[in-house]
N, C-alpha and C positions, 0 to 999 in steps of 0.2 A: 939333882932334885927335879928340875927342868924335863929328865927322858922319862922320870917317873910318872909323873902328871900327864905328858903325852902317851907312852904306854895303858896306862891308867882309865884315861880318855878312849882311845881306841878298844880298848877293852870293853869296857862299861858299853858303848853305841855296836860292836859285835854283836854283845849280850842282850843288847834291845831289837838289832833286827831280828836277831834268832829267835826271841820270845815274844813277839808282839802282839800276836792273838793273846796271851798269859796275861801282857801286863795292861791294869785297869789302871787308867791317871785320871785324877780327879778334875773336873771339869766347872771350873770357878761359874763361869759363864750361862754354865747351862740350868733350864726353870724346870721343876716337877708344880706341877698340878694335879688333886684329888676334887674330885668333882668342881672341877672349873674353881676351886681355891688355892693361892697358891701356898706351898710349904718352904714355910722358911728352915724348919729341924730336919731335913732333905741333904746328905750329899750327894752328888753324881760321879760316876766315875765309868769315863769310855776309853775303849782299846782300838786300835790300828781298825778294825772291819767297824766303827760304830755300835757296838753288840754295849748295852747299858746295863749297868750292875747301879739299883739303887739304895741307897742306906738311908734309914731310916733311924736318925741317932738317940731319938730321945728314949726307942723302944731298942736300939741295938741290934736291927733287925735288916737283914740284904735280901735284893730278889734281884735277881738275874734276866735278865733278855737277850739272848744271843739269834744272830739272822740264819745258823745251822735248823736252829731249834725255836719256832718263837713262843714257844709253850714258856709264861715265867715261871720260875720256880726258886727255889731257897741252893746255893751255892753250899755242894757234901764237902771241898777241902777248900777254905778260899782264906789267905794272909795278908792281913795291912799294915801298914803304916798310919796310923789316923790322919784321915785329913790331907795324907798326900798321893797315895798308893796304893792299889792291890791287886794279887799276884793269884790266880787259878791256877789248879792241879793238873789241867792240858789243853789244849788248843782250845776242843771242844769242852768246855767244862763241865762234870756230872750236876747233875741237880735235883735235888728233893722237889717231886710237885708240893708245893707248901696246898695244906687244906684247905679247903675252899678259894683257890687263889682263881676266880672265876672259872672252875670246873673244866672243861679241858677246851678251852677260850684259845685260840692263839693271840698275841701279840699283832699288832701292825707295824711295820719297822719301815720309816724312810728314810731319807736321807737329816732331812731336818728333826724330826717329829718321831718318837714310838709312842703310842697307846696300849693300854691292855688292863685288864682287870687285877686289882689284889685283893688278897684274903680276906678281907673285908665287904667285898662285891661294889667298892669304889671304882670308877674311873680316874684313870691314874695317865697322864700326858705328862709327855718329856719331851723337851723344846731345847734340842742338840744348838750348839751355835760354832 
């Protein structure tokens, strides 16, 4: 039982370096803000490069910011776990410009902090920690 759970183990952390731009872990810690309000129906979920995928639960709705691409947009193949996990279709992940997700606005991505406009033409700030 014992080599199991170590093979197991060593498995599993292969599977996460090889896929770490793919996997979005949800970030208990981190704040969304829409016009300087903050959202509490908001989950966050960052990957190995910082790249913020946001959920917005009450409408079931994601939008993606990646630092390839900072154009946000709506994720075309994206699988979760609610509330723990989720997994993009490849490094760089495809992405629907969502309508009106402030017109072809880039994102600002730093180290602490992305901003960027959504579909709404809110101000939208994400406070990484």
């Amino acid at each position: 039982m014992r080599k199991i759970l170590i093979v197991g183990t060593l498995l599993l952390a292969i599977f996460v370096a090889m896929f770490r731009q793919r996997i979005f872990v949800r970030d208990p810690l981190g704040k969304v803000e829409r016009n300087g309000v903050a959202q509490d129906g908001t989950r966050l979920y960052i990957n190995y490069s910082n790249d913020v995928l946001v959920e917005d639960s009450a409408r079931h709705q994601f939008v993606l910011v990646q630092g390839w691409n900072t154009l946000p947009g709506v994720p075309q193949h994206l699988f979760c776990l609610t509330g723990m996990v989720c997994w993009t279709d490849a490094d760089k992940a495809a992405v629907f410009p969502a309508e009106g997700m402030g017109g072809r606005t880039p994102a600002v991505m730093g180290a602490k902090e992305v901003t960027f406009v959504d579909e709404s033409g809110a101000k939208v700030r994400v406070a990484l920690r």
